[in-house]
C-alpha positions in Angstrom: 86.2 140.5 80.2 84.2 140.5 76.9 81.1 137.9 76.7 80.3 137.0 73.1 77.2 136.1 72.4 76.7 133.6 69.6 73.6 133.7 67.5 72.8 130.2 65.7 71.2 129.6 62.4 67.7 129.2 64.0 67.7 132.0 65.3 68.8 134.1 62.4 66.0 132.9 60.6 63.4 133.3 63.6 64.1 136.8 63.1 64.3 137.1 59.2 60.9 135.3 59.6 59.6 137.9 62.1 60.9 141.1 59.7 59.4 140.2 56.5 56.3 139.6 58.1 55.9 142.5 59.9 57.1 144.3 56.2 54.1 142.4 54.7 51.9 143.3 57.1 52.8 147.2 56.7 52.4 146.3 52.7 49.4 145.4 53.4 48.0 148.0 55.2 49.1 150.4 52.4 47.5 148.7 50.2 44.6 148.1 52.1 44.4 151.8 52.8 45.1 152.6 49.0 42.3 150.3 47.6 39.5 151.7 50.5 40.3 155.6 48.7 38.7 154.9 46.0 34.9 154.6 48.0 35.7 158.5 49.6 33.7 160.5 47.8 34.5 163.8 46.6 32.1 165.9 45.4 33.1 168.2 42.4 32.1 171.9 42.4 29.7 172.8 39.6 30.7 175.8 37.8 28.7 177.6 35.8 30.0 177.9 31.7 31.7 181.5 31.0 29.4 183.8 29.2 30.5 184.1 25.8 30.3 187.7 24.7 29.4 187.9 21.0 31.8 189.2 18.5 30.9 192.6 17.7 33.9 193.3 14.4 36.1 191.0 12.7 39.4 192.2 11.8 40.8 192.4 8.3 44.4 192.5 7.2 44.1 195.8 6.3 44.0 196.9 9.8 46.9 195.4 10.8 48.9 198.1 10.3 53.1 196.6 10.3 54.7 193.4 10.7 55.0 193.9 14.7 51.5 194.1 15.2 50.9 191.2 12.6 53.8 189.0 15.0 51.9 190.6 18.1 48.2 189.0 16.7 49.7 185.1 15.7 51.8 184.9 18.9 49.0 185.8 20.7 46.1 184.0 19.2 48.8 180.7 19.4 49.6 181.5 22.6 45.6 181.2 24.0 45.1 178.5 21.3 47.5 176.4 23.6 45.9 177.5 26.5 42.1 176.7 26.0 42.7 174.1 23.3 39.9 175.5 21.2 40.0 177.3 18.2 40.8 181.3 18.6 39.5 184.1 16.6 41.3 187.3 17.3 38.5 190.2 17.8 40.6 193.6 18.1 44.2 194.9 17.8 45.2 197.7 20.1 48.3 199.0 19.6 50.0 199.6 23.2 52.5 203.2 23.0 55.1 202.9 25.9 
């Protein structure tokens, strides 16, 4: 023999009631928890500025000696312009046999 158990309207909505709050209480404890971050403090690590060694020869065109080493020096000097989002001056050309 089966028993059916018959749930009325009252208490459906007893327990609707008891779910959403017990989902606004857990909201709220996130949130809670989120807002109280903002008082941890974090100390930042002080690091001391590179040393800039000074430039000891600019470069010329006319030691640029083909168009691969000319491609070789703008790639380059774009490709650490994006990097440290300063402006780049390329200080020597070394030409790399392999």
């Amino acid at each position: 023999m089966i028993k059916m158990i018959y749930n009325t309207l009252s208490d459906g909505l007893l327990i609707s009631l008891f779910s959403i709050i017990v989902v606004f209480l857990i909201l709220g404890f996130v949130a809670l928890s989120i807002s109280l971050l903002k008082y941890l403090v974090i100390e930042k690590k002080v690091t001391a500025p590179k040393e800039i060694t000074p430039i000891k020869k600019s470069i010329s065109l006319s030691d640029i000696k083909d168009e691969d080493m000319m491609v070789a020096a703008l790639v380059a000097s774009i490709d650490y312009y994006n990097e440290i989002q300063k402006d780049v001056r390329i200080v020597s050309i070394k030409e790399i046999k392999g």
